[in-house]
C-alpha positions, 0 to 999 in steps of 0.5 A: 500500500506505501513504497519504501520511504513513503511519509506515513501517518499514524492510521494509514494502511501500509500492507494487506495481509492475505493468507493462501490457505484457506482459499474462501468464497462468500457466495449471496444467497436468495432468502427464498432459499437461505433456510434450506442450507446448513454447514453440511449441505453439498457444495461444488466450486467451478473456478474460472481459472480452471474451468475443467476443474469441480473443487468440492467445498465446505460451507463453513459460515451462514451469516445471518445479516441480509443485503436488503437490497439484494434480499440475499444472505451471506454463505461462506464457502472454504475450498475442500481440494488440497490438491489446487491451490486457488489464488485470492481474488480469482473468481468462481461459481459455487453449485450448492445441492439443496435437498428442497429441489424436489420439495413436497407440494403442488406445482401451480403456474407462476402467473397464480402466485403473487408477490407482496414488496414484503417479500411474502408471496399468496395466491387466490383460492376459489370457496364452493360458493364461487367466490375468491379468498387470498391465501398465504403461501410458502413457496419451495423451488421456482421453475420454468415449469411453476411454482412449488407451493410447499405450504397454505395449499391443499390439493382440492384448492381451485387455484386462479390463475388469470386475473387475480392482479385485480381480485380481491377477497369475496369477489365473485369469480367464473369458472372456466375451462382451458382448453388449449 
């Protein structure tokens, strides 16, 4: 950070100290997903310096303090490979296994759920006298297939899916086929 004879003052930073072993990456998760993971869940790492090459890696902290702006939390992810030494600073993807993928619940299109700028996400329901009732769910894995609705559903829910931007608890609904 300084040259040799550099004036200095009392404060300034005049070296970094980086140590090779262990290599870390801090990966950002989403908060949809950040419960599913533990320090033992299954975790690869995909180093752009050597793009042949899938490290194994242990999640080593779970830091609980959140971007707001990103709505992500912090994972810290330390090299397993021994045998590859990774330079600090160098970049990487990590592949994390979450075991939620293939999540019990009920697969709706993603035009049926809402999302609130709470974070919290509902769809509406249809009661047996037509009538159309917002409910709160939990949402597992988000697909190009839909959305897995892993809480706040059952399986006899008429569940809409188009229009429901402007309904409102009560409203009367139609039920009608799709038959594309």
């Amino acid at each position: 950070m300084t040259e040799a004879g550099e004036w200095v003052n009392r404060g300034d930073q005049v070296l970094e100290l980086v140590a090779l072993e262990p290599v870390r990456l801090d990966v950002n998760v989403p908060q949809e997903r950040f419960s599913e993971i533990t320090t033992q869940t299954r975790v690869e790492i995909l180093p752009d310096a050597l793009p042949s090459r899938k490290l194994t890696g242990k999640i080593t902290a779970l830091v609980p303090v959140s971007n707001a702006q990103a709505r992500s939390f912090l994972v810290r992810i330390v090299v397993d490979s021994e045998d590859v030494k990774l330079l600090p600073g160098t970049s990487a993807s990590a592949v994390i296994y979450l075991g939620g993928d293939k999540a019990k619940g009920f697969l709706v299109p993603r035009d049926a759920v809402l999302r609130h700028p709470d974070g919290g996400r509902s769809v509406f329901v249809i009661d047996s006298n037509n009538r159309a009732q917002r409910r709160s769910v939990n949402v597992g894995s988000d697909s190009s297939e839909g959305i897995i609705i892993t809480n706040g559903l059952t399986a006899e829910d008429l569940v809409v899916v188009r229009g429901n931007e402007v309904l409102r608890d009560n409203d009367e609904v139609e039920i009608v086929s799709d038959a594309r």
